[in-house]
C-alpha atoms as one frame of an Amber mdcrd trajectory, in Angstrom:
protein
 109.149  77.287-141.415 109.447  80.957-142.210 110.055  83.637-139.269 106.128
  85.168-139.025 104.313  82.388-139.818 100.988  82.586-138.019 101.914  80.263
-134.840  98.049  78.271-135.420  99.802  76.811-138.898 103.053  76.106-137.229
 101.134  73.800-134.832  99.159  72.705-137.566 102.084  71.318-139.512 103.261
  69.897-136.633 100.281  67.766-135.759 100.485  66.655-139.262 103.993  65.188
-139.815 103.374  63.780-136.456 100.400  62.024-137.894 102.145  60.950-141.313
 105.484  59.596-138.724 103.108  57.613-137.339 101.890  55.750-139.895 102.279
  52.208-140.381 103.915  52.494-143.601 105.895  54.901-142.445 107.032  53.520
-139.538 108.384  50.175-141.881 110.054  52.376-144.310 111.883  54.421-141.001
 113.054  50.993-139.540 114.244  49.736-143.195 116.282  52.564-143.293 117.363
  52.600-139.836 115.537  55.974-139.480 114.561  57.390-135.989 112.139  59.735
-134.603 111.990  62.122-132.305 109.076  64.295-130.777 109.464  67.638-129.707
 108.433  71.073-130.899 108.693  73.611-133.923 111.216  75.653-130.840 113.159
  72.903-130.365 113.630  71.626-133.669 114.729  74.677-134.614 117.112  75.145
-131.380 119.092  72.213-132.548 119.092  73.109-136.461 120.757  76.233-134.815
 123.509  74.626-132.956 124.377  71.915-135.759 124.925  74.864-138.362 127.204
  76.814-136.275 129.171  73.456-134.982 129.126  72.520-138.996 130.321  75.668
-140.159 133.058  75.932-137.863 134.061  72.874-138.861 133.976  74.053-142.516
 135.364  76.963-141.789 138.154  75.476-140.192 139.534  72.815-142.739 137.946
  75.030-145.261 136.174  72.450-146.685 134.623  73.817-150.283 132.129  72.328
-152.396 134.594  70.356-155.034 135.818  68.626-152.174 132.917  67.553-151.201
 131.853  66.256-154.613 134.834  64.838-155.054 133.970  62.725-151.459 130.798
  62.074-153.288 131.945  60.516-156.325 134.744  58.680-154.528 132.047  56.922
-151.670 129.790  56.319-155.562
């Protein structure tokens, strides 16, 4: 979400993916796809969005990876 957003619809949103996750349907499509879930807050979500896009773009960064590369992965794993 947004920085500012009112923390009552942060929670809000929460409560609701956590209700759609846990549908039935949901859950079958998750274990089709070998999906997981995980429970935790807006904070923590974002904590760890935080550290996988600075590990990630170090990586980048480091075998400068650009974005022809990468389609060219794309086309080749087609």
């Amino acid at each position: 979400m947004p920085a500012k957003v009112n923390r009552t619809i942060v929670l809000k949103v929460n409560q609701e993916i956590i209700h759609i996750i846990n549908l039935s349907d949901v859950q079958d499509i998750l274990l089709q796809e070998n999906g997981e879930t995980v429970r935790t807050t807006s904070e923590k979500f974002a904590a760890v969005i935080h550290e996988e896009y600075t590990r990630w773009l170090q990586v980048v960064r480091t075998v400068s990876v650009t974005i022809d590369m990468y389609r060219a992965l794309q086309y080749e794993n087609a």
